[in-house]
mmCIF entry with sequence, helices, sheets and N, C-alpha, C, O atoms, coordinates in Angstrom:
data_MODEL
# 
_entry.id   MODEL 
# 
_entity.id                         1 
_entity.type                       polymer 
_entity.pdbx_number_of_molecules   1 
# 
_entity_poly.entity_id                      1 
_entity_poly.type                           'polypeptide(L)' 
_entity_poly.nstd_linkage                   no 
_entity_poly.nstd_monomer                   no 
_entity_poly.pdbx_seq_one_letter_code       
;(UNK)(UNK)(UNK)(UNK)(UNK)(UNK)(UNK)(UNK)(UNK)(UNK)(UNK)(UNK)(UNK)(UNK)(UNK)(UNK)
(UNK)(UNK)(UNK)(UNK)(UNK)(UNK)(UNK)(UNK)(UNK)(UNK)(UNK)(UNK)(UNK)(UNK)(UNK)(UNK)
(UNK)(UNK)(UNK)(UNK)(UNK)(UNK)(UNK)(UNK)(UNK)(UNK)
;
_entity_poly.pdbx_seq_one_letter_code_can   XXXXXXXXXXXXXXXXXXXXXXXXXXXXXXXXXXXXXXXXXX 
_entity_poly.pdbx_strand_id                 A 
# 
loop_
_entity_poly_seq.entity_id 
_entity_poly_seq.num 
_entity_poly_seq.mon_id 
_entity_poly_seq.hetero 
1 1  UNK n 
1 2  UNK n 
1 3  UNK n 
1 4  UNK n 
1 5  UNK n 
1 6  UNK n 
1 7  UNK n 
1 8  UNK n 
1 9  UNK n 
1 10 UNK n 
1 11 UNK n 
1 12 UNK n 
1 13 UNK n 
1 14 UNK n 
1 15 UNK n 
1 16 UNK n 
1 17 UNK n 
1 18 UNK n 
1 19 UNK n 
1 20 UNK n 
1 21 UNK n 
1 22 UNK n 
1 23 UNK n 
1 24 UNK n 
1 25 UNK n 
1 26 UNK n 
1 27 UNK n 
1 28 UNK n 
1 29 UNK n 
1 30 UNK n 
1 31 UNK n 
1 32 UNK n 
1 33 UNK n 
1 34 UNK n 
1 35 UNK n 
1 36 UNK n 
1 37 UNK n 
1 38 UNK n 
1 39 UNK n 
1 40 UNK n 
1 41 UNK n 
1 42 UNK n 
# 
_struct_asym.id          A 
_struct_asym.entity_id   1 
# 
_struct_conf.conf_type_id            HELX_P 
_struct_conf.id                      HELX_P1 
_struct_conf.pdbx_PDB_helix_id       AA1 
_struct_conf.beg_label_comp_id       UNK 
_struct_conf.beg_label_asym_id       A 
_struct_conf.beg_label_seq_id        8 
_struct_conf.pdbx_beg_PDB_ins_code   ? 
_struct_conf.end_label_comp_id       UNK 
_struct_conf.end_label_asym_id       A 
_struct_conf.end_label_seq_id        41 
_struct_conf.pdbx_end_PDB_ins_code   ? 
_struct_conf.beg_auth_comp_id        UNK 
_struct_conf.beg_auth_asym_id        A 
_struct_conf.beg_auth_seq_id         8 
_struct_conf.end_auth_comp_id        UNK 
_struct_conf.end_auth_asym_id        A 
_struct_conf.end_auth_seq_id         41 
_struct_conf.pdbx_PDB_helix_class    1 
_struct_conf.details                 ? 
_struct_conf.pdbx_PDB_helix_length   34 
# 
_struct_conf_type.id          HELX_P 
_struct_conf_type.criteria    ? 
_struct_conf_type.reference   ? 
# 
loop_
_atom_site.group_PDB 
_atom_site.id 
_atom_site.type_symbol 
_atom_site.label_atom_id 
_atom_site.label_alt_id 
_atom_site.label_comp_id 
_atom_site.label_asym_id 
_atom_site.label_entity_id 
_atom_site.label_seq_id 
_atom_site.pdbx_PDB_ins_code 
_atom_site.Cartn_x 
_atom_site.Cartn_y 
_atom_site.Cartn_z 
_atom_site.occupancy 
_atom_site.B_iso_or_equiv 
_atom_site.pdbx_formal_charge 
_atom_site.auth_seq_id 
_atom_site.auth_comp_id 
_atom_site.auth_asym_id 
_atom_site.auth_atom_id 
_atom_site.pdbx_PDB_model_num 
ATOM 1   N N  . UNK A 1 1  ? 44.971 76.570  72.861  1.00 0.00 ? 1  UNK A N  1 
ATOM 2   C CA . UNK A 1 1  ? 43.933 77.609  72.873  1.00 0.00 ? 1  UNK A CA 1 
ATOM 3   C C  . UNK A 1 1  ? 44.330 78.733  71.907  1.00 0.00 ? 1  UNK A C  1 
ATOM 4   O O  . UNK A 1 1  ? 45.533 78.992  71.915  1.00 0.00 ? 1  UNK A O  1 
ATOM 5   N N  . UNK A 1 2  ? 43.531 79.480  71.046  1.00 0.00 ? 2  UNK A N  1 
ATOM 6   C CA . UNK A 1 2  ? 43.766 80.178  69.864  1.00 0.00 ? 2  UNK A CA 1 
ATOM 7   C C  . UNK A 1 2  ? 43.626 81.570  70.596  1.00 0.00 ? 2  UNK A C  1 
ATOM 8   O O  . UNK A 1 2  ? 43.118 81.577  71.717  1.00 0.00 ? 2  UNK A O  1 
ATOM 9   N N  . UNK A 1 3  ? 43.888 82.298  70.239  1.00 0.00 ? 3  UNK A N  1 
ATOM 10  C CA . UNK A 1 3  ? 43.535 84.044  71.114  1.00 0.00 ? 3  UNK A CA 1 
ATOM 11  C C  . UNK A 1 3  ? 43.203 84.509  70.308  1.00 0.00 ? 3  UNK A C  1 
ATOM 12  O O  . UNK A 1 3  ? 43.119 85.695  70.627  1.00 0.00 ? 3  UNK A O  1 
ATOM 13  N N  . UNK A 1 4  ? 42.801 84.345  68.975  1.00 0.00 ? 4  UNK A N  1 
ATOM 14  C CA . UNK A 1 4  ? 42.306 84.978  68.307  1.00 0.00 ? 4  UNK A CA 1 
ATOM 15  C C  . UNK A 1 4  ? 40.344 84.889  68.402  1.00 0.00 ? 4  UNK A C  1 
ATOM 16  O O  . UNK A 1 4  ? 39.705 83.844  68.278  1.00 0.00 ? 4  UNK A O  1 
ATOM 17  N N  . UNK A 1 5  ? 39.881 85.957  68.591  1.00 0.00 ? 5  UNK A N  1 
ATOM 18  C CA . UNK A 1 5  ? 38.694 86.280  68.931  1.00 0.00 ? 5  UNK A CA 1 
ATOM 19  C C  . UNK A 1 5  ? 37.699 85.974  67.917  1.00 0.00 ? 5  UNK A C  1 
ATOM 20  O O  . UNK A 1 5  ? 38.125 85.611  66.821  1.00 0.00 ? 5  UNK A O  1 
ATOM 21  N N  . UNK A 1 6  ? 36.209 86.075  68.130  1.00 0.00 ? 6  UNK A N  1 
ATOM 22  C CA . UNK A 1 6  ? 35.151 86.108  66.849  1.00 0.00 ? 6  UNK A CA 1 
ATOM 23  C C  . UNK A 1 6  ? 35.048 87.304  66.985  1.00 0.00 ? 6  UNK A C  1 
ATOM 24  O O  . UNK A 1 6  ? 35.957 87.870  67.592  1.00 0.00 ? 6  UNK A O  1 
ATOM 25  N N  . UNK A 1 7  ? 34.084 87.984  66.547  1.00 0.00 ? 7  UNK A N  1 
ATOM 26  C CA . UNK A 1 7  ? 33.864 89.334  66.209  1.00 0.00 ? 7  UNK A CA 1 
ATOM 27  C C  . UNK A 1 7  ? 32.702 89.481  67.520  1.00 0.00 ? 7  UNK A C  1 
ATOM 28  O O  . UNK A 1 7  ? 32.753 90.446  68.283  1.00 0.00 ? 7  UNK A O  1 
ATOM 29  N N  . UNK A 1 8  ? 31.696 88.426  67.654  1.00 0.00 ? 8  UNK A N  1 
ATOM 30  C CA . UNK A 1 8  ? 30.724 88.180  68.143  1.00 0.00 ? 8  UNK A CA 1 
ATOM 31  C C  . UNK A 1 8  ? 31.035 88.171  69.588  1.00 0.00 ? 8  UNK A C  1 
ATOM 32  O O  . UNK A 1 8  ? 30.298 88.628  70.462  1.00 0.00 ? 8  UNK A O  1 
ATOM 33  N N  . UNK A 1 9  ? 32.390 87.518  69.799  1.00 0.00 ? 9  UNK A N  1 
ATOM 34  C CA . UNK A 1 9  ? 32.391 87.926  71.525  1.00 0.00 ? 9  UNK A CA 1 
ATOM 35  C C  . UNK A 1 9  ? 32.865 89.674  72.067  1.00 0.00 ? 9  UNK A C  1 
ATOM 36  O O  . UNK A 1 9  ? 32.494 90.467  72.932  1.00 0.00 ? 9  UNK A O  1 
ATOM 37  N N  . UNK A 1 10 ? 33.974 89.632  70.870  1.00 0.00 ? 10 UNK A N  1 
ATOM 38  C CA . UNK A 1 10 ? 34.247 91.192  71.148  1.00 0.00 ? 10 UNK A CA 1 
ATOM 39  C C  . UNK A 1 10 ? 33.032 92.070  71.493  1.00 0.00 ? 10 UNK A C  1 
ATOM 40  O O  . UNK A 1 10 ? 33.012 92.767  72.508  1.00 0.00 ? 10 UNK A O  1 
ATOM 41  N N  . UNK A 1 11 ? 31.627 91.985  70.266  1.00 0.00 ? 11 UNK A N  1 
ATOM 42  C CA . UNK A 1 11 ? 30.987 92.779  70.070  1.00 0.00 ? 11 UNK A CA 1 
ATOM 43  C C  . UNK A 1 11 ? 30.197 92.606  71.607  1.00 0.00 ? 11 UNK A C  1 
ATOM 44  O O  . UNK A 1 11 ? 29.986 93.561  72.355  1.00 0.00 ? 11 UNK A O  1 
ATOM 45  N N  . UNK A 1 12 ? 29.874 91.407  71.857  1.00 0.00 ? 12 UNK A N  1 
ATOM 46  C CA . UNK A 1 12 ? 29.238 91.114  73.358  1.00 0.00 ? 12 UNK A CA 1 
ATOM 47  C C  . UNK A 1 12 ? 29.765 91.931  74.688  1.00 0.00 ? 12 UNK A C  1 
ATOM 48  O O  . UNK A 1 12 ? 29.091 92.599  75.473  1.00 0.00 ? 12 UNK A O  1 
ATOM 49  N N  . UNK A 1 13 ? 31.261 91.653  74.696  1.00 0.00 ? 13 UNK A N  1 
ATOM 50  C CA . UNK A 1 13 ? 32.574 92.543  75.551  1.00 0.00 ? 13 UNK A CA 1 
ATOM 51  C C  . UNK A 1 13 ? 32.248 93.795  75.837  1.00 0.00 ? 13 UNK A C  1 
ATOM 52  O O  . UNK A 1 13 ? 32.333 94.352  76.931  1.00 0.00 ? 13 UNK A O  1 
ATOM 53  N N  . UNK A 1 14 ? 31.639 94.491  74.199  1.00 0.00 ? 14 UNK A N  1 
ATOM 54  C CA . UNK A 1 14 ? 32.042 96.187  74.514  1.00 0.00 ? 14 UNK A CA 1 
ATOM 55  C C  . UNK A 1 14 ? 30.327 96.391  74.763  1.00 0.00 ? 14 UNK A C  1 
ATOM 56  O O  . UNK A 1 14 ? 30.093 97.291  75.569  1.00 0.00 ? 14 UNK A O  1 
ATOM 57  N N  . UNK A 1 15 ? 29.252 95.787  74.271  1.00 0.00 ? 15 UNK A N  1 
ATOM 58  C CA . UNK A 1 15 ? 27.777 95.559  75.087  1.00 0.00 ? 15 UNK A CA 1 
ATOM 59  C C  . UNK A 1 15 ? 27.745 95.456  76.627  1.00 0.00 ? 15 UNK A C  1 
ATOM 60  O O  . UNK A 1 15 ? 27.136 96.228  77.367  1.00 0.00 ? 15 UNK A O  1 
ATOM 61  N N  . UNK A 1 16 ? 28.682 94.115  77.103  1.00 0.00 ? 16 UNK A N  1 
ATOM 62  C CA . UNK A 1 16 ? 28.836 94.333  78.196  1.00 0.00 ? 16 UNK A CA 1 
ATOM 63  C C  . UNK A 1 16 ? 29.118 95.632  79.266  1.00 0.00 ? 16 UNK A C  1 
ATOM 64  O O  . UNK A 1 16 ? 28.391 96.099  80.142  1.00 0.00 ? 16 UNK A O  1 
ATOM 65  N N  . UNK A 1 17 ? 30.517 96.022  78.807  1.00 0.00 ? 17 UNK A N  1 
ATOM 66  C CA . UNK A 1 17 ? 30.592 97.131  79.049  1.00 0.00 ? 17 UNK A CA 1 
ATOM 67  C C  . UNK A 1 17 ? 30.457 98.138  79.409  1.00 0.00 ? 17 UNK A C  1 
ATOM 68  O O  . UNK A 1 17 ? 30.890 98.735  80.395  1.00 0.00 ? 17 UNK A O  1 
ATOM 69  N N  . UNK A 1 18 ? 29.286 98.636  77.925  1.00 0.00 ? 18 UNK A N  1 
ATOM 70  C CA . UNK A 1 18 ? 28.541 99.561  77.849  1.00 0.00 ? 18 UNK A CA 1 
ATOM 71  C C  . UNK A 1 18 ? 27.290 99.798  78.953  1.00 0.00 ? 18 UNK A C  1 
ATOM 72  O O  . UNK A 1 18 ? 26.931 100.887 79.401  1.00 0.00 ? 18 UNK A O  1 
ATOM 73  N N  . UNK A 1 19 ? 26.566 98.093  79.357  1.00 0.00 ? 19 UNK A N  1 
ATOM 74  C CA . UNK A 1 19 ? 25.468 98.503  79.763  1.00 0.00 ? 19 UNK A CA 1 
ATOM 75  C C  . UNK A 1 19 ? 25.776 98.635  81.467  1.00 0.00 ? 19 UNK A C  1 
ATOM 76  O O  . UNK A 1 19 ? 24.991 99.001  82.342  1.00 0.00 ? 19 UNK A O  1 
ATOM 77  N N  . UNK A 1 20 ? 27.337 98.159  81.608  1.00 0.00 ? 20 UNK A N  1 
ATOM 78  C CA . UNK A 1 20 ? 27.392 97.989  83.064  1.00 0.00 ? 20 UNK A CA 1 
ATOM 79  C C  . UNK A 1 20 ? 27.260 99.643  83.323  1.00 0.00 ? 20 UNK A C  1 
ATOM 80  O O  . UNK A 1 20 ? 26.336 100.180 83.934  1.00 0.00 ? 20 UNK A O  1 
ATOM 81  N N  . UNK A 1 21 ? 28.550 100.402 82.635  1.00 0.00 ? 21 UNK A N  1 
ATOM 82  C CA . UNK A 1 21 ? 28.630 101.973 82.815  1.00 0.00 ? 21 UNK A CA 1 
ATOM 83  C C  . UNK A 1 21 ? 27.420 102.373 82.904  1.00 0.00 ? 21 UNK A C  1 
ATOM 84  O O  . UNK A 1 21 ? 27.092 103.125 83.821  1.00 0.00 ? 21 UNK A O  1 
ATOM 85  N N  . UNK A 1 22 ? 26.424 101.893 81.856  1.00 0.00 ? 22 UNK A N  1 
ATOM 86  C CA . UNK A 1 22 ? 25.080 103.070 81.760  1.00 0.00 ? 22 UNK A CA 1 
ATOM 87  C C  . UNK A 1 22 ? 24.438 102.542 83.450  1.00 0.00 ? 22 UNK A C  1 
ATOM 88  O O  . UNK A 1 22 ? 24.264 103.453 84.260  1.00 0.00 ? 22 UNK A O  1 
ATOM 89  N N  . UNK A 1 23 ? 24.202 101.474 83.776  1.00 0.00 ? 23 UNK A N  1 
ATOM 90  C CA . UNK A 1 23 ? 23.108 100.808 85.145  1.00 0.00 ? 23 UNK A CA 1 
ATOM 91  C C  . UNK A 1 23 ? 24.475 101.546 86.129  1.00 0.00 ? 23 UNK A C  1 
ATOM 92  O O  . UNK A 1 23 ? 23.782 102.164 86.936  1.00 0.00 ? 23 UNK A O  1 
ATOM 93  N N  . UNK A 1 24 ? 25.436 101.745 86.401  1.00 0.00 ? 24 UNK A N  1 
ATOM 94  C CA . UNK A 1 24 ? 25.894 102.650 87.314  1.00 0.00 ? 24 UNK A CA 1 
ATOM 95  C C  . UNK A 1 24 ? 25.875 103.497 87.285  1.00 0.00 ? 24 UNK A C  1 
ATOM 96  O O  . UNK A 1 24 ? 25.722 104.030 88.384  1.00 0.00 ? 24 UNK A O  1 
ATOM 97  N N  . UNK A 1 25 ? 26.020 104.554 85.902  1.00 0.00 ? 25 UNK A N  1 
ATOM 98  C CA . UNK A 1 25 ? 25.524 105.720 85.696  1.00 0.00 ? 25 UNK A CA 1 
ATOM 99  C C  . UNK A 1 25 ? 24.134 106.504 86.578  1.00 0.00 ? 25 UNK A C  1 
ATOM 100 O O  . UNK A 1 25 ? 23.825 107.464 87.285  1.00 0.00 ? 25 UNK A O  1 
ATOM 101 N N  . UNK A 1 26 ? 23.695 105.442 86.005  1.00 0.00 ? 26 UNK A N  1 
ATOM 102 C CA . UNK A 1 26 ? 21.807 105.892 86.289  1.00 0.00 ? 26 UNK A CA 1 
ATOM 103 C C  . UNK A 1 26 ? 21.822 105.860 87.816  1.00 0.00 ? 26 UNK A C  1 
ATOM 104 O O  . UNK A 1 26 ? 21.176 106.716 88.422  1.00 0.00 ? 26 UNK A O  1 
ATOM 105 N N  . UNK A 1 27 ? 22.704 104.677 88.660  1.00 0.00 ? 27 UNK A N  1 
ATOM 106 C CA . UNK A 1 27 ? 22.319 104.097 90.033  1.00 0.00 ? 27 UNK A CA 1 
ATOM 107 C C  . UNK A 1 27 ? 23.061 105.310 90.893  1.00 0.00 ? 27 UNK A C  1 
ATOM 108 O O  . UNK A 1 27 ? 23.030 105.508 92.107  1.00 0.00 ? 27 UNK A O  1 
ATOM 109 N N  . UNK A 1 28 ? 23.736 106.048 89.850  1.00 0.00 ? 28 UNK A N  1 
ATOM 110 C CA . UNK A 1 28 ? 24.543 107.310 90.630  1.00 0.00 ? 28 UNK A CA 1 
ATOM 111 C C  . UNK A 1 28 ? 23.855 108.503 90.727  1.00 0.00 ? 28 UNK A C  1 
ATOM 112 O O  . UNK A 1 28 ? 23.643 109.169 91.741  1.00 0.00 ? 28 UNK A O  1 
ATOM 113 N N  . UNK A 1 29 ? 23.473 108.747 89.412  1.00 0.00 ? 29 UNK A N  1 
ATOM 114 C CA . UNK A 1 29 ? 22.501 109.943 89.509  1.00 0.00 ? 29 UNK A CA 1 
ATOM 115 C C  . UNK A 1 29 ? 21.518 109.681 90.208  1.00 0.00 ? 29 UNK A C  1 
ATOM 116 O O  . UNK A 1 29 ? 21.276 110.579 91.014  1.00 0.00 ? 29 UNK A O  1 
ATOM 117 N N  . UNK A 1 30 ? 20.663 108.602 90.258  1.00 0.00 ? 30 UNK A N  1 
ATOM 118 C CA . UNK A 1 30 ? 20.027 108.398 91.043  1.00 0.00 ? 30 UNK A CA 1 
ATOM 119 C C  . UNK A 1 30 ? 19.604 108.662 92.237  1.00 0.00 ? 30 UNK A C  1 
ATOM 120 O O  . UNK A 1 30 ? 18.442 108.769 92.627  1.00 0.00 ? 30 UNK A O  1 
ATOM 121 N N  . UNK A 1 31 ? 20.825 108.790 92.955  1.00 0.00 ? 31 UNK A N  1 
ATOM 122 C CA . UNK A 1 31 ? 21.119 108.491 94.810  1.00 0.00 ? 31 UNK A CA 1 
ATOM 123 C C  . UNK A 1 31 ? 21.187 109.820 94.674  1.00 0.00 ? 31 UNK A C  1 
ATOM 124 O O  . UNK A 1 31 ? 20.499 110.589 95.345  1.00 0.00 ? 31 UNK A O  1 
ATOM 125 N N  . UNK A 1 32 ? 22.309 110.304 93.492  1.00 0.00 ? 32 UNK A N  1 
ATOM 126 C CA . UNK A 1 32 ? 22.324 112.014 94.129  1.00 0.00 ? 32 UNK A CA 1 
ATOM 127 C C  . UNK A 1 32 ? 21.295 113.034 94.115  1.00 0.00 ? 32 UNK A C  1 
ATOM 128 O O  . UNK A 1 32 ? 21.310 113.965 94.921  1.00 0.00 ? 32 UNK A O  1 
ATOM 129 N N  . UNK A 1 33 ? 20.188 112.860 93.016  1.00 0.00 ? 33 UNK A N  1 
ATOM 130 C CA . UNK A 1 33 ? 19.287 113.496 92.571  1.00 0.00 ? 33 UNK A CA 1 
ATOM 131 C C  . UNK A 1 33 ? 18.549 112.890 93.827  1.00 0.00 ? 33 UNK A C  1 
ATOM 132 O O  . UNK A 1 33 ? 17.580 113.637 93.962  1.00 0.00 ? 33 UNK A O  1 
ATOM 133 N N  . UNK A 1 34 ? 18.483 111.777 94.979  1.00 0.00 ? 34 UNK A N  1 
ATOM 134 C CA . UNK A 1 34 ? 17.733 111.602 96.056  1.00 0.00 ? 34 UNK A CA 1 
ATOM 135 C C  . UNK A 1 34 ? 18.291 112.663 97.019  1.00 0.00 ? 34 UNK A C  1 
ATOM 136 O O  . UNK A 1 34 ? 17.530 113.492 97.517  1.00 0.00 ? 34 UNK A O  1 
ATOM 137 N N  . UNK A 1 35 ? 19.743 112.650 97.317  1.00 0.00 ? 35 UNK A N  1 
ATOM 138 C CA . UNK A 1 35 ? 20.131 113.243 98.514  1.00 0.00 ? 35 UNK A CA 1 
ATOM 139 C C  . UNK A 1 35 ? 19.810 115.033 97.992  1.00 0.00 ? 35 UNK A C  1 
ATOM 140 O O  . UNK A 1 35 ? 19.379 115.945 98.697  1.00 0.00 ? 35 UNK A O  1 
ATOM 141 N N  . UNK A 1 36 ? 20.114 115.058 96.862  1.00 0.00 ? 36 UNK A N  1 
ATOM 142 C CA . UNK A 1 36 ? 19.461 116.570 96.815  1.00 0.00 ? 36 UNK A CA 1 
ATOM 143 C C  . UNK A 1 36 ? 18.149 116.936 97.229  1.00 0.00 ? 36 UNK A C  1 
ATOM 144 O O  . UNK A 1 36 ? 17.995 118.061 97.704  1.00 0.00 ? 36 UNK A O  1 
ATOM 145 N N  . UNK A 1 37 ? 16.810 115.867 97.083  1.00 0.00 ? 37 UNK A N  1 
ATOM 146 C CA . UNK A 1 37 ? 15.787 116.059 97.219  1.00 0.00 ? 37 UNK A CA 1 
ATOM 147 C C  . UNK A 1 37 ? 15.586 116.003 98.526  1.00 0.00 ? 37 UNK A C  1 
ATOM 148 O O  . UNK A 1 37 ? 14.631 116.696 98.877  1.00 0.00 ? 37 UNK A O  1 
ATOM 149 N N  . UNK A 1 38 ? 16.297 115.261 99.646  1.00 0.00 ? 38 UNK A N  1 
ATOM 150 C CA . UNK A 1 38 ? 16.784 115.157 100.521 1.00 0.00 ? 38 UNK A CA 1 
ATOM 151 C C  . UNK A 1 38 ? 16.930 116.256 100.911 1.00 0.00 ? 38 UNK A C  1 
ATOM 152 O O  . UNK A 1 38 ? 15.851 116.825 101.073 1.00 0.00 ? 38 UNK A O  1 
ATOM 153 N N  . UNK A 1 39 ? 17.786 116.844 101.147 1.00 0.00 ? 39 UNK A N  1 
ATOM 154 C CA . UNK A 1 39 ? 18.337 117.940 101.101 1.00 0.00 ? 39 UNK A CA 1 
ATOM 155 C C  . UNK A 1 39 ? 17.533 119.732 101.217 1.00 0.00 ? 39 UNK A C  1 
ATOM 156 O O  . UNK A 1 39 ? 17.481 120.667 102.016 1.00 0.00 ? 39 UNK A O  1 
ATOM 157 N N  . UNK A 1 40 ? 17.080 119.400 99.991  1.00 0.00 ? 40 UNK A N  1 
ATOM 158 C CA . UNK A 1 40 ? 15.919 120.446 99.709  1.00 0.00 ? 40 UNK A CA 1 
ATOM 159 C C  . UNK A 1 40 ? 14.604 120.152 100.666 1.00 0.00 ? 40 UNK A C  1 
ATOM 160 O O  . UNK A 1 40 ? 13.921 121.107 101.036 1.00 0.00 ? 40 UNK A O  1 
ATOM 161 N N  . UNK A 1 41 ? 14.380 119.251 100.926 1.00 0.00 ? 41 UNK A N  1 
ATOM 162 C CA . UNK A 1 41 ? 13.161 119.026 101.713 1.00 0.00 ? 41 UNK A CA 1 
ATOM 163 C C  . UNK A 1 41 ? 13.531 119.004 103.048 1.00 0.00 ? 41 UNK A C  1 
ATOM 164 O O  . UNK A 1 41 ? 12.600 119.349 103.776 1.00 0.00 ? 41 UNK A O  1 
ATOM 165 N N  . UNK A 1 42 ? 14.473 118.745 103.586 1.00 0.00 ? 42 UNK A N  1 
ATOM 166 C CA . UNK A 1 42 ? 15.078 119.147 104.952 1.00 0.00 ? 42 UNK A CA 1 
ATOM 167 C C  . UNK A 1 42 ? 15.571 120.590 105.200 1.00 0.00 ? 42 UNK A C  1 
ATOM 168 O O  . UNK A 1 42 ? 16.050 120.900 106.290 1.00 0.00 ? 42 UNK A O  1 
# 
Protein backbone atom coordinates (compact mmCIF):
# COMPACT_ATOMS: atom_id res chain seq x y z
CA UNK A 1 0.00 0.00 0.00
CA UNK A 2 1.57 3.46 -1.11
CA UNK A 3 0.78 6.46 1.52
CA UNK A 4 1.32 8.69 -0.71
CA UNK A 5 -2.01 10.60 -1.36
CA UNK A 6 -3.82 12.21 -4.68
CA UNK A 7 -4.47 15.66 -4.26
CA UNK A 8 -8.19 14.76 -4.86
CA UNK A 9 -8.66 12.79 -1.68
CA UNK A 10 -6.83 15.31 0.46
CA UNK A 11 -8.93 18.02 -1.15
CA UNK A 12 -12.23 15.77 -0.33
CA UNK A 13 -10.63 15.28 3.57
CA UNK A 14 -10.42 19.04 4.25
CA UNK A 15 -14.31 19.44 2.35
CA UNK A 16 -15.16 16.88 4.59
CA UNK A 17 -14.10 18.55 7.37
CA UNK A 18 -15.10 21.71 6.64
CA UNK A 19 -18.74 20.89 6.10
CA UNK A 20 -18.97 18.65 9.23
CA UNK A 21 -17.71 21.93 11.50
CA UNK A 22 -20.07 24.27 9.54
CA UNK A 23 -23.63 21.53 10.05
CA UNK A 24 -22.45 21.56 13.85
CA UNK A 25 -21.80 24.99 13.92
CA UNK A 26 -25.23 25.94 12.66
CA UNK A 27 -26.90 22.79 14.84
CA UNK A 28 -25.30 24.78 17.86
CA UNK A 29 -26.33 28.10 17.28
CA UNK A 30 -29.28 26.83 16.52
CA UNK A 31 -30.44 25.17 19.88
CA UNK A 32 -28.98 28.21 21.60
CA UNK A 33 -30.62 30.95 19.69
CA UNK A 34 -33.88 28.38 20.65
CA UNK A 35 -33.20 28.23 24.39
CA UNK A 36 -32.75 32.00 24.37
CA UNK A 37 -36.05 32.40 22.67
CA UNK A 38 -37.05 30.07 25.18
CA UNK A 39 -36.02 31.88 27.66
CA UNK A 40 -37.21 35.29 26.64
CA UNK A 41 -40.65 34.03 26.15
CA UNK A 42 -40.83 32.38 29.53
Amino acid sequence: MATTERPATIWARRIGWFVAIWVMSVVVIGAVAWLLRLAIKG
